[in-house]
Structure formats: structure tokens, C-alpha cells
N, C-alpha and C positions, 0 to 999 in steps of 0.2 A: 263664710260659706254661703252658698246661694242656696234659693230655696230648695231648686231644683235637687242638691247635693245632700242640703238636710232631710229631705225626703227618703233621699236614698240612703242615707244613712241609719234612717230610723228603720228602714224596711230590710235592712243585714241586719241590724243590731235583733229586731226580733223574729228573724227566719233561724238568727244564731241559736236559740230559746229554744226553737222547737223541738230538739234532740231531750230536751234538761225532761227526766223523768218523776215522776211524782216521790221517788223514794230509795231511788238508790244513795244520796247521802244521808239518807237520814236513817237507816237500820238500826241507830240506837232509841228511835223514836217508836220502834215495831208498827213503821209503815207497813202497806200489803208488798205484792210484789209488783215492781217497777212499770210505772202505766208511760206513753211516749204521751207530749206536749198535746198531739192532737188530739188524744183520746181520754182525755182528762177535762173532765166538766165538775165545776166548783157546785157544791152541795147543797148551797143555798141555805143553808143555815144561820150564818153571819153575815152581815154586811161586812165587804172589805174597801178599806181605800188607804192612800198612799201620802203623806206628809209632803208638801211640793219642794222644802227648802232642802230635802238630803239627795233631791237630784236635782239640781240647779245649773247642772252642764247641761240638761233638757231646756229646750224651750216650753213652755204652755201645754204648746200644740203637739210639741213631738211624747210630752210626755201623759195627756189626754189619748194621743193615739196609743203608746204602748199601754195605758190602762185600761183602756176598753179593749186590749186584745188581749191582754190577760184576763178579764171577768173582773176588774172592778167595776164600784159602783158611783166610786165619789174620789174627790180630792180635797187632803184636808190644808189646812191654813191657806187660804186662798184668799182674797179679800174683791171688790166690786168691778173693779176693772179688766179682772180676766172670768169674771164669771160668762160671761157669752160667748168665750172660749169653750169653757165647761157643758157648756149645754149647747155649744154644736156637736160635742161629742156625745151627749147624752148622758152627764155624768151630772152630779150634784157637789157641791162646796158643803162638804159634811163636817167641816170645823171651819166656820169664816173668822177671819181676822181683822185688822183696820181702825179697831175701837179704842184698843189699849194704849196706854203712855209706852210702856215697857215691862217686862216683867218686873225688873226690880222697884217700878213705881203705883202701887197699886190699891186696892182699896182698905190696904191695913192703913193709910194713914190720912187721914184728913185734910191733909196742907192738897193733897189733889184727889179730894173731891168735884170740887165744883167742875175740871177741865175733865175727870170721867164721866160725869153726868151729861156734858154737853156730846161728849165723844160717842160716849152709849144712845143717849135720845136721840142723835143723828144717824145712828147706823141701823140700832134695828128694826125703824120702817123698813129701811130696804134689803134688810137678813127676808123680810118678811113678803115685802113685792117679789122679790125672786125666787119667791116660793122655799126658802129654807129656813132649817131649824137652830142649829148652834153657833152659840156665838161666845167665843173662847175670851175668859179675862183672869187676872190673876193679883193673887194677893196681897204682891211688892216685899222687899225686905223689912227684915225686923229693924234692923237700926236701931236696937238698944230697946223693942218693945216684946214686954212677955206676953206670953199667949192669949191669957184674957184680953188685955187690953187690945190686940190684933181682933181680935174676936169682936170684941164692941166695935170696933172700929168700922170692922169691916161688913157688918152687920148693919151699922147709920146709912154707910155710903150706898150698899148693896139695894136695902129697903125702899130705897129713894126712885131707882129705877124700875121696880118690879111693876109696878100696874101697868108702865109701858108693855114691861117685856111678855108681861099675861095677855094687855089687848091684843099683843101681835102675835101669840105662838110663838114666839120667842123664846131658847133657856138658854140663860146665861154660866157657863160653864167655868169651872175654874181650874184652874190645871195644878196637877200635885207636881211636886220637881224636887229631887233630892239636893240637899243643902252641904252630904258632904264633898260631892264632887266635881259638878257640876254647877253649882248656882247657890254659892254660901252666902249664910244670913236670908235666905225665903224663905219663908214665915209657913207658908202652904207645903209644908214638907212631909205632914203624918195623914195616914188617912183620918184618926181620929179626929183631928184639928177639922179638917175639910166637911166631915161628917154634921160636927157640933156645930158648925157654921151655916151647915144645908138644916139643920134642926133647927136653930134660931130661927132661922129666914122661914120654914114652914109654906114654902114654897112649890110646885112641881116645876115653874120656872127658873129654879140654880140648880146646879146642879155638880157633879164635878168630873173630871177627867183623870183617869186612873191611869197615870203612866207607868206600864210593866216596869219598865228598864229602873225608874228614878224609885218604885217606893222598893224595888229588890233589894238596889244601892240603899235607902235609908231604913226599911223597917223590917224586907223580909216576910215569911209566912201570906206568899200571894196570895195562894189560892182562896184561904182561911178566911182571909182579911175581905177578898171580893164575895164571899159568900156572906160574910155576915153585915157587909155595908151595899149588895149591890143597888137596891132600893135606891143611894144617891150619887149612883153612876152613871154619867149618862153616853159615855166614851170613852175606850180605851187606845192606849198606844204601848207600841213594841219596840224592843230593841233587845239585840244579846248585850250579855253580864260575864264579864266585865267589858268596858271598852267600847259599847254603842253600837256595835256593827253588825253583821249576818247576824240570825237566830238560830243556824245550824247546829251540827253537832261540837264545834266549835266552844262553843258557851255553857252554863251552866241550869239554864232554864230549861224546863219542859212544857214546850210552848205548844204542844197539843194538849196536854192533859191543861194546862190551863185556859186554854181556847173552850176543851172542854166545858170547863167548870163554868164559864162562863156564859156558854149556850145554853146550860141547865139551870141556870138562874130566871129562864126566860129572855134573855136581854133581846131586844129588836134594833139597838143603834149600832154604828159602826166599830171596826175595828180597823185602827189605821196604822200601819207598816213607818216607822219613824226611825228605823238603825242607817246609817253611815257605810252605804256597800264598802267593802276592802277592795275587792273582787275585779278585774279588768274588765267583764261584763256585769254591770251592774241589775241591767233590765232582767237579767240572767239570776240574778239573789233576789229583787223582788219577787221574778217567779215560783221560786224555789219558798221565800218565805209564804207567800198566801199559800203555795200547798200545805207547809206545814200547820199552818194556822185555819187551813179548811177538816173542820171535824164533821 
């Protein structure tokens, strides 16, 4: 497709939006009464931004343009070579990537320490030249290790990068992911686990990333669970239950009352949009999900 065409294409796809109202599908959510595209301005409460990898039929650009015509503010998992991308739009890389082995290789186990030490000490000088803050890693599989031992584990490796990560204003996040559907044998699969791990470290540089969708799938009791751990959350993500997609009425979540709870913890970081559109118009579920998630 030439540029010319993808231009034009991203400028239907979001004139398509502008009808989508802030509340006609969501009546089970006791939205107000149904506001049009144009007359809907986001509340400024929360930070919102958009996982890059669940619209990957976008390019960068095209999907930099459709965020900043929605009211985001950021784009997450993005890593150093599209960030000048990001900030011709005027947007921030509010979860950077690029440091990690893999999820499933991570700081529970020692045999790759030494290659995340070198991964991390190279990345976040420049989380930190580009003027941003998170910087997402994770725990790796258990492979046969119980909790404790994950725990020490991941606490050696961890410890070893923190003065970096403090000189720079750096926090290194660690992402929760449920084990039984999605990504069996991760070790980072409880808030509590994640929690005891940000306590060891005694850190404001680790921190963790609350994935709505994955601790639903594993532990359940959201709301509960983010009120009494928000203190070592420094980011969350979204997706409908079951199946990863819309957060509509579709799903089983109440994804304002927990947006809610959320705001009321004080939180000032982002809240990043991570489901798998179904939907033929996708830019079209994005829109739809940040109204729901604007309380």
C-alpha cells in the first residue's frame, strides 16, 4: 500500500469512530446518556495508552495517529527505535521494551543473570535520555522452582541493577501473567508473589504491572486485591474475561467500577488498553474501551 493510500486509510478508519457514542453499548455499565465521538472529551483522570503488539495490522505511524485522535497519551511496549516516532506524535512509550531475554527467561533463575544485567545496564541510560519511566521485565518460568527459591532468586538478580535503575529514574516493572491459560509455568503469576518480591527489594524503583485480564484468569477479587497492594503497582493492563478481546458488555469484568477503584487509590501512571479487537473496526473497540475506562 503506498503511503499516500495508508494515509487515507487511517483517515476512514477514524472518521468511521466518530458516530461510536460514549454509552450506547455499554447500558449495563450505567453509562450517562449517549454523548457522539465529537463531543466526548476524556476526563483526565487516568492516563491512558494502548499495547502496540494487539494492533500490528497498524503501522507506528498510523497507529500514533489514531492515539492521539482518541486522547491517548502514550504507547506501551514500544522499545528505542520507534520512539521518535512517539514523540513526533507527542506521545510517550509508557511501558518500554528491548531489555528482556523473554518472558519465560527471567530473573527467577540465575543461569541468565549475567545477559539481563548487561541487557538492563544498556537500556536504561536511554529509558532515561528519552525522558521516560518504565521499563517492563519479568520473572521467567518456574522450571521445577518453588516460590521461595524464585523469590531469592529473583531478588540477587534484581538487586544488582537497582542503583542504576535509581540514578536514572528508572522503575523496573515486572509483569503479572496468569499461568493457567496463557503462559504456564510463570512464576510471576500472584499478586502476592509480585508483591513479596517489591518488599524484599524495598525499592520505589521495581515495581509491578497489574494485568486486569491475567490475575482475573488466575486469582480473581480485582478490585480487593488492587486496593490493598496499589502502593507496588506502577501499571496496569486490560483485556475482557474470558478470551482477551473487547471489554464490552461482552465480558465478565466491570471495567469502570474498577477503573474506578483505581483512580481512588490515587494512582498517577498509566492505564494501557491490551485486548485482541474481534471486531472489523478495531480503532473503533479501542474507542469504545478508553470510554469505558474513562471514570
Amino acid at each position: 500500500m503506498s503511503d499516500k493510500n495508508r494515509r487515507s486509510a487511517i483517515k476512514g478508519i477514524l472518521a468511521g469512530t466518530a458516530a461510536l457514542t460514549a454509552a450506547g453499548p455499554l447500558a449495563c455499565f450505567g453509562q450517562n446518556e449517549p454523548q457522539t465521538e465529537a463531543a466526548y472529551t476524556l476526563k483526565g483522570n487516568l492516563n491512558h495508552s494502548v499495547c502496540r503488539w494487539c494492533f500490528n495490522e497498524l503501522s507506528v505511524e498510523e497507529l500514533c495517529a489514531a492515539a492521539k485522535e482518541i486522547g491517548l497519551k502514550g504507547i506501551d511496549l514500544v522499545g528505542p527505535k520507534d520512539w521518535p516516532t512517539l514523540k513526533k506524535h507527542g506521545l510517550v512509550s509508557s511501558m518500554c521494551n528491548g531489555a528482556e531475554i523473554s518472558l519465560t527467561e527471567g530473573f527467577n533463575h540465575p543461569q541468565y543473570h549475567a545477559q539481563l544485567f548487561k541487557n538492563y545496564s544498556d537500556m536504561i541510560p536511554l529509558v532515561a535520555k528519552a525522558g521516560y519511566t518504565n521499563l517492563i521485565c519479568f520473572s521467567g518460568n518456574r522450571n521445577g522452582l518453588d516460590d521461595e527459591t524464585g523469590l531469592k532468586n529473583s531478588v540477587e538478580g534484581l538487586k544488582k541493577l537497582l542503583p542504576l535503575a535509581e540514578k536514572h529514574k528508572v522503575v523496573l516493572v515486572m509483569e503479572l501473567l496468569n499461568s493457567k491459560v496463557n503462559h504456564k509455568d510463570y512464576q510471576c503469576d500472584r499478586t502476592a508473589w509480585g508483591a513479596e518480591l517489591a518488599k524484599r527489594l524495598g525499592s520505589e524503583n521495581f515495581k509491578l504491572l497489574y494485568d486486569i485480564y491475567h490475575m482475573q484468569v488466575d486469582e480473581g477479587n480485582v478490585i480487593q486485591t488492587i486496593k490493598d497492594n496499589h502502593q507496588y503497582i506502577a501499571h496496569y493492563h486490560t483485556a475482557g474475561v474470558p478470551g482477551r478481546h473487547e471489554i464490552d458488555d461482552t465480558q465478565e469484568l466491570n471495567y469502570p467500577a474498577i477503573m474506578r477503584a483505581i483512580k481512588d487509590t490515587g494512582f498517577k501512571g498509566f492505564v494501557a488498553q491490551e485486548f485482541i479487537p474481534q471486531a472489523k473496526d478495531k480503532l473503533k473497540s479501542l474507542r469504545q474501551a478508553i470510554q469505558i475506562c474513562d471514570v
